[in-house]
N, C-alpha and C positions, 0 to 999 in steps of 0.2 A: 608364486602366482596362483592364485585361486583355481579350482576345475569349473570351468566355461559348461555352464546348463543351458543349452537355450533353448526354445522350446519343444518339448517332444511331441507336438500336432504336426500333421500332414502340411510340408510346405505346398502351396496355393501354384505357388510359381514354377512349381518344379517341373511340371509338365502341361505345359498352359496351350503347346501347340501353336502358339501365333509366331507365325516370321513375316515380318515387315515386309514389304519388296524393297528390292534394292535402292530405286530412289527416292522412295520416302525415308529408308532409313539415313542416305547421305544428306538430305535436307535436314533430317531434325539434329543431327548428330553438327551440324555446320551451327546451330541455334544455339547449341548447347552451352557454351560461356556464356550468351544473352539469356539464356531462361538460369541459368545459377546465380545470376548477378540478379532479377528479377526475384530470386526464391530467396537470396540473403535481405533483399533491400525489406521485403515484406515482412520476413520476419524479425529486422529490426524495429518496423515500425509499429506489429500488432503486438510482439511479445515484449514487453517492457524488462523484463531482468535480462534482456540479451544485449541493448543499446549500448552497456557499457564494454561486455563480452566480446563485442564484436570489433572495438576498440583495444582491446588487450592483446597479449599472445593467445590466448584462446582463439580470437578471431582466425588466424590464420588456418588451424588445425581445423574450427568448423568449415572454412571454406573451402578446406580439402577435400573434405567428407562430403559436402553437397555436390560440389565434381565428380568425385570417385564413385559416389550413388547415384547420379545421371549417366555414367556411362556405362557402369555397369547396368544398368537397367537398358540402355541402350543396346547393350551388346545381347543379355536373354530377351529382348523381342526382335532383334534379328536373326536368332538364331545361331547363335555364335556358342562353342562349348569347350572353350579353351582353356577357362578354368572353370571347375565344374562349382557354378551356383549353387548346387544341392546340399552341400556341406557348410559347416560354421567358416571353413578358411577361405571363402569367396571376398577376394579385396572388399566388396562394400558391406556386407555383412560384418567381417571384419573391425571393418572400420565404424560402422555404428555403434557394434561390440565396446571399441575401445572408448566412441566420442561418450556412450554412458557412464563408462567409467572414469573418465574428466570431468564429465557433470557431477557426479558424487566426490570427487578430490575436492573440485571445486564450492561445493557445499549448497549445489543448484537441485532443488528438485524432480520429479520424471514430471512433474507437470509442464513444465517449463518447455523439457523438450518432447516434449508428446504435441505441446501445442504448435512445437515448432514443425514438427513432423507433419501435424493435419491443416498446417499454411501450404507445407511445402509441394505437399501432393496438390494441393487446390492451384496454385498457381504454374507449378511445372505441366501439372496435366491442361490447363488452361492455355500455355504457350507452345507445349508439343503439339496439341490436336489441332492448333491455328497451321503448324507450319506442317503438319500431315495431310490435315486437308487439304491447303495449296497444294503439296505434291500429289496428289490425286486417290489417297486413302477414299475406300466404297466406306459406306454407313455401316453395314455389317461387320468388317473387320474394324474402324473404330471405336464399333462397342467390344471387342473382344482388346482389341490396345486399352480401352479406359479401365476394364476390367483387371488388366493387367499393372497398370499404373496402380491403384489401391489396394492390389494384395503383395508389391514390391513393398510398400511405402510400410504396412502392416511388420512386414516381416523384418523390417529395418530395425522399428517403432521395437519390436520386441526384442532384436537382440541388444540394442539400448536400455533397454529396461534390464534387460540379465546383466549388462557390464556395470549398470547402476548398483545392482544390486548385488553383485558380489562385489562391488568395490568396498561397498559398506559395511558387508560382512566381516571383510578384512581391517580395514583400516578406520570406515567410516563411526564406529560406535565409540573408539577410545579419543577421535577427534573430536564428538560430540561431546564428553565427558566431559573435554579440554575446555570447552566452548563454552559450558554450561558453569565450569569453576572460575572463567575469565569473567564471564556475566555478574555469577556474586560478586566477584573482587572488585568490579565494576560499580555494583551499588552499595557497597557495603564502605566506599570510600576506602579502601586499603593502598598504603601507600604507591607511589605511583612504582616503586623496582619492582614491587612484586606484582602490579598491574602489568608492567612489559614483562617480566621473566612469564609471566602463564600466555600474555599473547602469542609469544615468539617457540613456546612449545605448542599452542596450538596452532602454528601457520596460521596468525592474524594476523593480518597488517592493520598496526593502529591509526584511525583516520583520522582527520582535523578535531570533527565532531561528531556528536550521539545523537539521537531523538528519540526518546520514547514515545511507545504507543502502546495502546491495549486495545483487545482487541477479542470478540467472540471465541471461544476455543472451536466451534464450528467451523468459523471463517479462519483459521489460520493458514490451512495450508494455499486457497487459492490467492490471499494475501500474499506469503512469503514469495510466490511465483512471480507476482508484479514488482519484490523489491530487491533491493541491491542482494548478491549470493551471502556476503560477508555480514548481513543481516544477525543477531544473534537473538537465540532463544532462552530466555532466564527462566530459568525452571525455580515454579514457586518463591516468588519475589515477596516479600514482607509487605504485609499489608493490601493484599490483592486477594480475595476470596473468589472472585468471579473473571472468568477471559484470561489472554494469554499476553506476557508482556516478554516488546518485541524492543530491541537495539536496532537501531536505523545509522550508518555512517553517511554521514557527510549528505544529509538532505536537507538543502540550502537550498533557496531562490526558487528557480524553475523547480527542482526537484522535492521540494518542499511541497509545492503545490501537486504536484505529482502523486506525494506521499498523502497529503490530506484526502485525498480525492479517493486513492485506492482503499483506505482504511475506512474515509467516512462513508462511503455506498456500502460496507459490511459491518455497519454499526459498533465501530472501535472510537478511541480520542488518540490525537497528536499531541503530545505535550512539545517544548520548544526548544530550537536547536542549542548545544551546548558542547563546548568542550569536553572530550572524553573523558576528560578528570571528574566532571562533575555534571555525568549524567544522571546521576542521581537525583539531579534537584529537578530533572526533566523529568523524572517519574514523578516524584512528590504533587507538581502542576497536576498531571494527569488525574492523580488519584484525589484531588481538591475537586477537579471541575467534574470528575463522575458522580463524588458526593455530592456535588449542586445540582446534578440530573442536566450535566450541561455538555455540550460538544457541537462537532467530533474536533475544532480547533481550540485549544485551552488559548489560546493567543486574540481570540476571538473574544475572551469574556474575563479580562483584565481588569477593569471594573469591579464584576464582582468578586472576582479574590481577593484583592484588596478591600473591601468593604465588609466580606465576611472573614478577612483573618485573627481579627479579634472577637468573637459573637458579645462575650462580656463588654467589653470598652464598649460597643457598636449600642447595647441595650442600654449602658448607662448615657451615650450621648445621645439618642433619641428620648429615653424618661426626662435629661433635661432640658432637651431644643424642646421637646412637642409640650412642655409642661403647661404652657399658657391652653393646651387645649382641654386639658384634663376635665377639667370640672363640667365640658359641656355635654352632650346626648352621644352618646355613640357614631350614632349615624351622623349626625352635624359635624363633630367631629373628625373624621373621616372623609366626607364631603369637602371639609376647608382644608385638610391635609393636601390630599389629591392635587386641589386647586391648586395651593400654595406650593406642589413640588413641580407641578406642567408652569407655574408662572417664571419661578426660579429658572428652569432649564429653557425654556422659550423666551429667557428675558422679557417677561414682561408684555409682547405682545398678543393683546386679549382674544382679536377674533383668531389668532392661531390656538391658545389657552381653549378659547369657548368651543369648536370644532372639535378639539383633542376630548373635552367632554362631553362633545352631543346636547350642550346647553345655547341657550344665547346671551350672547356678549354683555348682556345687564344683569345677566347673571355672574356671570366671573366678577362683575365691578362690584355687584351687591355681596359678595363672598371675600372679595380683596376688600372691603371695609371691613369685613366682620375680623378680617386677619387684622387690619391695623393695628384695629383699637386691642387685638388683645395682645396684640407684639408691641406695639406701640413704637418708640424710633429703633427697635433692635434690627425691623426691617432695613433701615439703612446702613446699621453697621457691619462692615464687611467679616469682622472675626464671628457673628453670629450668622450671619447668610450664609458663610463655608460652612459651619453647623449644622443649619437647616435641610444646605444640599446632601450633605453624606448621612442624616440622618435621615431622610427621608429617603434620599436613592438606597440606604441600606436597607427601609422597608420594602424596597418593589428588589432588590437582590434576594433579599428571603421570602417574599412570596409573602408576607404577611402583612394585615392591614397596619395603616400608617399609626392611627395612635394607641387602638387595642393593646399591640404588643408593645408600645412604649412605657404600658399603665402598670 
């Protein structure tokens, strides 16, 4: 077991001086399942990578801990000194000590539960001081109890971070290792035994499916806080110069939407969910729709991947749909393209046509004659109209005017 450092500053709490009176502290201490039930409920709901946690075996052990931390803080503002708080071996210090050290087993950040930490003072201290003042707590001594509520919650917070942090020292760096040689094996398509033999020595459990995402290297770590712990990090993935690409399990449906949300407010893309075998090809999406300057849901702009995964094919079938336009003025040109790709997708109906170009209606009629006569009946053949549409929606996919870049 590792040597336990925690911090060597002056604990806050060690001699704070406040003893409760007697019936205030039997009031709050009677609260005390209602305010831990209140401090788990909130931070299921504010901190998103705990929603699952708190559903697992995890869940039980944190619910300890938030008990074991309310009553021992319970017990230093009453004045109680039967095991001495001052030391690392005080049961809730303890016990923070260790839940950091699950959080890094677990493969959870210190952000994660640092946020959970600064829910938990906000709302315990929110339901002690209601059921203190009822008991007839003066003003005076409730600022020295709030005081004391956030230099408890502090000292928690920190020896959480030291169990975090020697966990990692230990064990944490060669699981990463692990995690980082699964991720290759992961995109590099390698057989699926040696895809589980590296899960199963990095304590992964392999999920349904994968999602990639990329993602600022700035924003990774308060991303990874919002997503599942089993999250994986692919160090240096092929064909990625810029941001960090992220394995996402099993983010489906609700979670899905979840996962878009959290990544696109930090300027990443979502590529689309996929069987773990072949997350890879959820990268590839990703790294398509960045090159199109396009996001942050690749599932979102379907369309244009298909229309630009050929750019060759896509050039040679607009040079021969747009060909009748060739010969005419540039600008005229372009003007009856336009025209002719709003009539195609609005079927046909002009004052919607004429609006879409800030023209009027005699105008689109006078512009669909000029197209007639140079299509002439190709307009009604349906094998050249499917032409027309993907040659034309292939010019507003690439940002380029309709018939210039056909010529």
């Amino acid at each position: 077991m590792p040597d336990r450092r925690l911090p060597a500053r002056p604990r806050r709490t060690a001699e704070h001086g406040l003893v409760l009176p007697a019936p205030v502290a039997a009031a709050i201490r009677e609260s005390l399942p209602e305010v831990a039930d209140a401090v788990v409920g909130a931070i299921v709901e504010e901190v998103p990578g705990y929603t699952d946690a708190f559903q697992g075996p995890m869940g039980e052990t944190i619910r300890q801990a938030v008990q074991l931390a309310l009553g021992g803080f319970l017990s230093l503002a009453s004045g109680r000194r039967g095991a001495d708080v001052r030391t690392p071996a005080a049961p809730a210090v303890e016990g923070a000590y260790q839940l950091g050290r699950g959080e890094a087993r677990g493969g959870r950040s210190t952000e994660a539960i640092l946020s959970a930490y600064r829910i938990g003072a906000r709302v315990s201290w929110q339901r002690m001081a209601q059921g203190a003042v009822r008991a007839g707590l003066d003003a005076e001594t409730l600022a020295s109890f709030a005081a004391l509520v956030f230099a408890y919650i502090d000292e928690l917070s920190a020896a959480s971070v030291a169990g975090h942090t020697d966990e990692l020292a230990t064990t944490g760096r060669v699981r990463q290792r692990r995690l980082e040689r699964l991720a290759q094996h992961l995109l590099s398509g390698a057989p699926e035994e040696t895809v589980r033999a590296a899960a199963e020595r990095a304590d992964w459990a392999l999920p349904r499916s994968l999602t990639a995402a990329v993602v600022p290297e700035s924003q990774v770590r308060p991303v990874l806080a919002a997503l599942a712990p089993a999250t994986l990090v692919a160090a240096d993935p092929p064909g990625l110069d810029d941001g960090v690409l992220l394995l996402v399990p099993d983010a489906h449906g609700r979670g899905r939407r979840r996962l878009v949300d959290a990544v696109g407010e930090r300027g990443g893309t979502v590529g689309p969910d996929r069987p773990w075998t072949a997350v890879a090809a959820s990268y590839e999406r990703v790294l398509r729709v960045r090159g199109l300057g396009r996001g942050p849901d690749t599932e979102e702009h379907l369309p244009a991947l298909v229309l630009t995964a050929d750019p060759e094919a896509l050039a040679d079938l607009r040079a021969r749909a747009l060909a009748p336009l060739a010969d005419l003025r540039p600008a005229t040109a372009d003007k009856l393209a336009e025209t002719l790709r709003l009539w195609l997708l609005l079927q046909g109906r002009r004052e919607e046509v004429a609006e879409a170009l800030f023209v009027h209606p005699q105008t689109v009629r006078y512009r669909m004659g000029q197209l007639r006569e140079a299509y002439g009946d190709a307009l009604d053949d349906p094998d050249a109209v499917l032409a027309l549409v993907l040659a034309l929606a292939g010019g507003e996919a690439g940002g380029a005017p309709a018939v210039r870049s056909a010529g």
